[in-house]
VMD Tcl script that draws the C-alpha trace (Angstrom):
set ca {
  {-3.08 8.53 -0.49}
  {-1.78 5.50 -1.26}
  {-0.06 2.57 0.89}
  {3.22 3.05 -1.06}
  {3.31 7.23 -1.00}
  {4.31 6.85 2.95}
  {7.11 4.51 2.51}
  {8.02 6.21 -0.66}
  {8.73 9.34 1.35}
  {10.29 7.45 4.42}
  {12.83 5.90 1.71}
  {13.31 9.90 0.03}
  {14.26 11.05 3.74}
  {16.24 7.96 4.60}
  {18.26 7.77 1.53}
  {19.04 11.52 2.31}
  {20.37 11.07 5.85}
  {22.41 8.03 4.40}
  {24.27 10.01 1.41}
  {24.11 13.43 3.32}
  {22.14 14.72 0.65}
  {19.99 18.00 0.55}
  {16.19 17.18 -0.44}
  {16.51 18.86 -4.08}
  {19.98 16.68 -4.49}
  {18.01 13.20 -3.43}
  {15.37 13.90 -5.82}
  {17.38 14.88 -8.84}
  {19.28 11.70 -8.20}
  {15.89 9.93 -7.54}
  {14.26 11.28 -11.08}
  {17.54 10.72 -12.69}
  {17.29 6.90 -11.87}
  {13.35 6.50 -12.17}
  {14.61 4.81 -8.38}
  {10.55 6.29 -6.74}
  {9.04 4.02 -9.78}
  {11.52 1.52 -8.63}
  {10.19 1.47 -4.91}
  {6.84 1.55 -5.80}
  {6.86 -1.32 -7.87}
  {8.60 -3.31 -5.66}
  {6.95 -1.61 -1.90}
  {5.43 -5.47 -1.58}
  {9.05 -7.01 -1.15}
  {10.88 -3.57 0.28}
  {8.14 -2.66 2.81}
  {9.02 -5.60 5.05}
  {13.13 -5.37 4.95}
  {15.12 -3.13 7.47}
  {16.18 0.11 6.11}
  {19.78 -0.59 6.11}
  {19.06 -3.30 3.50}
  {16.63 -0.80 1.30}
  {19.17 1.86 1.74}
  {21.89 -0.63 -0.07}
  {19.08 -2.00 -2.58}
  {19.05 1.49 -3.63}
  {22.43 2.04 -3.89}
  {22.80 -1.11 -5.93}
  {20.11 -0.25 -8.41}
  {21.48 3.48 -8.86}
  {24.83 1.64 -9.74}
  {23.14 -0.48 -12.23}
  {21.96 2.65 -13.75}
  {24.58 4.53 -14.40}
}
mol new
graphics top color blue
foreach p $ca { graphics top sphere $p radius 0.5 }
foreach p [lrange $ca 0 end-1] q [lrange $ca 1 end] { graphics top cylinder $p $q radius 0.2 }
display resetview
């Protein structure tokens, strides 16, 4: 497995709890916005912030998205 696949599913559960989401509702939004390719590509800069800040980062790009 690789270093970002742990995070990558931290930031899935997180992001759930923070928008009350069900797990099938975070990852329709997730593959709607490409927002695991997203984390992955940036896990170097993400993996060191607090989760409250990744949580709004995510939030942010999703808004850019849509």
């Amino acid at each position: 497995m690789s270093k970002e696949m742990p995070f990558l599913i931290l930031c899935i559960e997180e992001y759930k709890l923070h928008k009350g989401l069900s797990g099938a509702e975070t990852m329709a939004l997730f593959n709607k916005f490409d927002v695991c390719r997203y984390i992955i590509e940036l896990y170097e800069c993400l993996h060191t912030c607090g989760m409250e800040y990744i949580m709004e980062d995510i939030d942010s790009f999703i808004a850019c998205q849509s």
